[in-house]
VEXGUMI-926932 format. One record per residue (C-alpha): residue in one letter; chain; x negated, y negated, z. Coordinates in pm, whole numbers, padded with zeros to 5 digits, m for minus. Layout:
<nodes>
NODE  type  mol      c1      c2      c3
NODE     A    A       X       Y       Z
...
</nodes>
This chain:
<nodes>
NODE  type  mol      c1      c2      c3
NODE     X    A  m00623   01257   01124
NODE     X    A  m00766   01351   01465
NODE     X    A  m00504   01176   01724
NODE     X    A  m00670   00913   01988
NODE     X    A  m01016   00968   01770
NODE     X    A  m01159   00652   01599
NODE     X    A  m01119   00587   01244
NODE     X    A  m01171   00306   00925
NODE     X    A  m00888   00314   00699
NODE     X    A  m01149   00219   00425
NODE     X    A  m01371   00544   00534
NODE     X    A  m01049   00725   00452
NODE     X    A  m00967   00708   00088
NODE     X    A  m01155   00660  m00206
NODE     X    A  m01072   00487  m00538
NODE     X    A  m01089   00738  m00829
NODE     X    A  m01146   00639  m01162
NODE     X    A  m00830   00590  m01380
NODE     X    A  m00579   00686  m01049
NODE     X    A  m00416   00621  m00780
NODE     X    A  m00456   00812  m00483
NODE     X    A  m00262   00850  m00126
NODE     X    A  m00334   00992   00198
NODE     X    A  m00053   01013   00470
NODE     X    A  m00152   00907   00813
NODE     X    A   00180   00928   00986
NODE     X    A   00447   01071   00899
NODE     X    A   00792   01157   01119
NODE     X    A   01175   01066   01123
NODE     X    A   01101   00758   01200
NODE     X    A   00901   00609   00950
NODE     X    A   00536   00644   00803
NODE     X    A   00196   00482   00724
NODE     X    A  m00005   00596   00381
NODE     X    A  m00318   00520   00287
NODE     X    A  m00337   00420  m00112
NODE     X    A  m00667   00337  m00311
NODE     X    A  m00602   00236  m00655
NODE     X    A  m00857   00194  m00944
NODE     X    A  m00811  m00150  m01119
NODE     X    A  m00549  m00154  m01390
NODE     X    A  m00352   00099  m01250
NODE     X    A  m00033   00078  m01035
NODE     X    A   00309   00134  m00912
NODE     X    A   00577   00046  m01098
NODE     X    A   00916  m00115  m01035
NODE     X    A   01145   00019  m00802
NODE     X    A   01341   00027  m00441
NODE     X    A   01291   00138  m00109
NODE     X    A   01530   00185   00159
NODE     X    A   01364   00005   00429
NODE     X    A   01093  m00286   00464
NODE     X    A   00788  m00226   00400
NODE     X    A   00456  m00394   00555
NODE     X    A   00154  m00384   00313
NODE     X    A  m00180  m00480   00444
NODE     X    A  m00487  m00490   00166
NODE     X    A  m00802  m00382   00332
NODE     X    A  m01017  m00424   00030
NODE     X    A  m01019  m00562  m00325
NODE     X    A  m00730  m00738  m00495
NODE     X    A  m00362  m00688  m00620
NODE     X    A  m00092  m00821  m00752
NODE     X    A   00248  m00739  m00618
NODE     X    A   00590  m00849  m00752
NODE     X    A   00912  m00861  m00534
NODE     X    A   01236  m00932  m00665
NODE     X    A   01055  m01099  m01020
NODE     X    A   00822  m01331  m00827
NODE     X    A   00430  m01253  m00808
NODE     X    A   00185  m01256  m00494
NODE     X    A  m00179  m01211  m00527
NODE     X    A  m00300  m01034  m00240
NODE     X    A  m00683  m01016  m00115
NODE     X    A  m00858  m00806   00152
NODE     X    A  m00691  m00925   00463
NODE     X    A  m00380  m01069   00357
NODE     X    A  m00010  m00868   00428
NODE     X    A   00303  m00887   00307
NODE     X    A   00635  m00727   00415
NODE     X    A   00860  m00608   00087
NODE     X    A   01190  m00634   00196
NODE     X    A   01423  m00326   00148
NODE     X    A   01657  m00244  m00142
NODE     X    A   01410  m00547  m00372
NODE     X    A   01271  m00442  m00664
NODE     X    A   00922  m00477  m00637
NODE     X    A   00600  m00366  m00834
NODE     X    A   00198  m00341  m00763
NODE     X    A  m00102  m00348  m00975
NODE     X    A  m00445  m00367  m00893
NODE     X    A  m00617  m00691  m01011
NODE     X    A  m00942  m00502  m00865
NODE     X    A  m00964  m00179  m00767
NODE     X    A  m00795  m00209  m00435
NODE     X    A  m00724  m00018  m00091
NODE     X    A  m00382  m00089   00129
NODE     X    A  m00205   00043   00394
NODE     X    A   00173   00052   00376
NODE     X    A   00408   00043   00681
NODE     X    A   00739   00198   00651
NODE     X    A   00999   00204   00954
NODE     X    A   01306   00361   00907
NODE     X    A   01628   00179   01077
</nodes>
């Protein structure tokens, strides 16, 4: 990513059939922000991350789980995971999201 140049997250990524794909935006000591398209069906599954974690769906539709209880999450919508929960994400639709990580 060019810095101070204009961008659309959703011009960034692609969904690819059958995958899920990343693209780091940011990434230093202090935290980062990555870019994920998934295809429908596919996903993450359960585990833990050291820090909270902002998620912001910019197109489609998933479901995540945090600590056992399900969210369905459209284009717009944001959620923070909270760290050291278990959580889990699937795409409902094929889906693109942002995800926010700062480091304490």
């Amino acid at each position: 990513m060019e810095l101070s140049e204009k961008f659309s997250f959703q011009g960034e990524i692609d969904v690819a059939a059958g995958a899920v794909v990343s693209k780091q935006i940011i990434k230093n000591e202090k935290g980062n922000v990555t870019l994920f398209a998934f295809d429908k069906g596919e996903g993450l599954s359960e585990h833990t991350a050291p820090f909270d974690a902002l998620v912001m769906i910019i197109e489609g539709e998933a479901e995540i789980i945090i600590g056992g209880t399900s969210h369905q999450l459209k284009a717009n919508e944001n959620i923070i995971m909270p760290a050291n929960v278990p959580h889990a994400l699937k795409a409902v639709q094929a889906f693109k999201m942002v995800l926010v990580m700062i480091k304490a």
